[in-house]
Structures are given as structure tokens and as C-alpha cells.
C-alpha positions in Angstrom: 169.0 -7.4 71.6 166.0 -7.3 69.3 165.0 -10.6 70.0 165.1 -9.8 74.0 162.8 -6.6 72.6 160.4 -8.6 71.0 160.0 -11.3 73.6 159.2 -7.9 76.1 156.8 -6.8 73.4 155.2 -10.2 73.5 154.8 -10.8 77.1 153.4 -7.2 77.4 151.1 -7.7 74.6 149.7 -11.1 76.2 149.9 -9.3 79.7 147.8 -6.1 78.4 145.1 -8.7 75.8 146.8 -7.2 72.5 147.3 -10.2 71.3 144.5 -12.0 69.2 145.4 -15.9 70.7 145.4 -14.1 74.1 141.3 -12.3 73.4 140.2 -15.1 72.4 141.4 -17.2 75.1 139.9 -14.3 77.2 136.8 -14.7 76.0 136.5 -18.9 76.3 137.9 -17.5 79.8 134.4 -15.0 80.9 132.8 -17.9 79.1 134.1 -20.6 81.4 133.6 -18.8 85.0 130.1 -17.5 83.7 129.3 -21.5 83.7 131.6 -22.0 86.8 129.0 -18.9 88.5 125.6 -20.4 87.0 126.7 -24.1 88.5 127.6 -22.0 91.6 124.9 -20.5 91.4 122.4 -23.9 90.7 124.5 -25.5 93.8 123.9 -22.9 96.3 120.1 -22.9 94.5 119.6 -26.8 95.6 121.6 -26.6 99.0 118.9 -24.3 100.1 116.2 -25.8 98.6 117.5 -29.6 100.9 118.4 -27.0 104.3 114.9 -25.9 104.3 112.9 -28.8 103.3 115.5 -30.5 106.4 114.0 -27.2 108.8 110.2 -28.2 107.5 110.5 -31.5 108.3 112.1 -31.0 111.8 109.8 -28.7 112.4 106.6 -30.7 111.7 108.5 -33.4 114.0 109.1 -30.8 117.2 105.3 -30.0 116.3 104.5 -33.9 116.3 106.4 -34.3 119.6 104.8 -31.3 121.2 101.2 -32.7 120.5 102.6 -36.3 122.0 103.6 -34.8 124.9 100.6 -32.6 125.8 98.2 -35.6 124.8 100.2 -37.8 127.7 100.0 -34.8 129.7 96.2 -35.3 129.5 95.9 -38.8 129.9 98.2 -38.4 133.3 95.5 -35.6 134.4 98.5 -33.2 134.6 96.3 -30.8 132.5 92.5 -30.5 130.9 92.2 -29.7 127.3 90.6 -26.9 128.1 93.9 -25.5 129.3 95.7 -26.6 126.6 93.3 -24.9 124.2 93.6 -21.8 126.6 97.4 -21.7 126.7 97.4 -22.2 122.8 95.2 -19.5 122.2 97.4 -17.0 124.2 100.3 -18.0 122.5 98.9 -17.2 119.2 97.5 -13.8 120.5 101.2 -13.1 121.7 102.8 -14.0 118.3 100.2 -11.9 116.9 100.6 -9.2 119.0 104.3 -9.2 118.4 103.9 -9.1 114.9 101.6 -6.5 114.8 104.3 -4.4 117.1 107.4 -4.7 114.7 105.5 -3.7 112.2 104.3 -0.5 113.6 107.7 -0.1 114.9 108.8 -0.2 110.9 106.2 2.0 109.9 107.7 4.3 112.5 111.0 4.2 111.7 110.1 4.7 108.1 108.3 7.6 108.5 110.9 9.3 111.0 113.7 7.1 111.0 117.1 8.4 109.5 117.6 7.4 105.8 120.4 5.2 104.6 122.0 5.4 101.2 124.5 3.0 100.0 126.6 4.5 97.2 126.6 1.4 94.4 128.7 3.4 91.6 132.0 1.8 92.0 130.5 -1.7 90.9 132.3 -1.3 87.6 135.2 -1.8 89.6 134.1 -4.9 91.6 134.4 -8.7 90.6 131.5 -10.7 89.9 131.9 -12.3 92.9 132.5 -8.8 95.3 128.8 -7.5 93.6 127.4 -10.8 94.7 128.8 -10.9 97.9 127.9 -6.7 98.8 124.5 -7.9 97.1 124.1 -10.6 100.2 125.7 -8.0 102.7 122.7 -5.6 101.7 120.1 -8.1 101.6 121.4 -9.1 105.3 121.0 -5.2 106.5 117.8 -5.2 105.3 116.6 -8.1 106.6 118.6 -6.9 109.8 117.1 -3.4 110.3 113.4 -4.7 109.6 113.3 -7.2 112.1 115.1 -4.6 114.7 
């Protein structure tokens, strides 16, 4: 019977950290999944770094393509280059224009708009992984309610 008590007291000692093989192994533990998060971390780092170097360089080629086309479009006497210049120069305006809008619009809704708080003290509760993911939920909001 005491040997059936002590094998309870051990298991509840591992299962609680009371034991001193159990902390230490606890601590090679936070040590291992902060390395596991910084590779994480330097993976997701590079991903992004190739996705948007892949967006630049499809987006200088959509750019290249445009110019092909409207050059052909000259040479066929479909349109002058004065047009071209024309319609390019509204374009800008217009993206300009927009710009200029949303921005008011958030200068608005800062100065009027309703006011948002996001209560952050229950983080001690939270995994590593739950604070970075809220993190990227508010970052997304943000982003979200700015462009709106």
C-alpha cells in the first residue's frame, strides 16, 4: 500500500513540476519551443520576404505587358500617344484622388468615430502561440478598419 502511495506521490509530483528531473526538463522544454518559435518565426520571415519579391516581379511583368500592348496599339493607329498620355494622367489623378478620400474619411472617423478598446489583460493566460495569433487578428482589424 505504501508503495502504491508513493508511486501516486510521484506521478503527482512530475504532474504538478515538484520534481527537480521534471523542472529541469521543463526548462530544456521553454528552451526548445523558444528555438522551435524563432525558426517559426525566421521561416514565416523568408516566406514573405520570396511571396513579395514573386508580387514585384509579376508586377513589373503586367507593367511590361501593359507598355507592349499600348506601344502595338500605336503602331496599329488604334490610339495616338497623346491619348495614351491623357488616359495615364487621369488614372493617376483618380488614384490620387482616392487616396486623398480614405484618408479624409480616417481623419473623420477618428475624430467622430466610435472608439474601440480591446481588453489585453488575460494574456497571462494565453499561449505563446494564442498572443501571436490575437496579435495578427488585431493587426488585421486595423489594417481592416483603415482602409474601410
Amino acid at each position: 500500500d505504501t508503495e502504491h502511495k508513493s508511486k501516486k506521490q510521484q506521478k503527482h509530483a512530475s504532474d504538478t513540476g515538484n520534481d527537480k528531473d521534471n523542472k529541469s526538463s521543463q526548462y530544456g522544454m521553454h528552451s526548445r519551443r523558444k528555438i522551435d518559435e524563432e525558426a517559426y518565426a525566421q521561416r514565416r520571415k523568408e516566406k514573405r520576404a520570396l511571396v513579395k519579391e514573386r508580387k514585384r516581379r509579376e508586377s513589373k511583368a503586367r507593367q511590361e505587358q501593359l507598355r507592349l500592348e499600348r506601344l502595338a496599339m500605336v503602331e496599329r493607329g488604334e490610339v495616338t500617344e497623346e491619348e495614351l498620355r491623357r488616359q495615364h494622367e487621369e488614372v493617376k489623378k483618380r488614384i490620387l484622388r482616392e487616396r486623398e478620400e480614405r484618408k479624409q474619411r480616417y481623419a473623420e472617423a477618428l475624430e467622430s468615430g466610435m472608439n474601440i478598446v480591446v481588453d489585453l489583460r488575460f494574456d497571462e493566460y494565453m499561449t505563446d502561440k494564442e498572443i501571436v495569433s490575437l496579435k495578427r487578428q488585431l493587426v488585421r482589424a486595423y489594417a481592416y478598419n483603415r482602409r474601410a
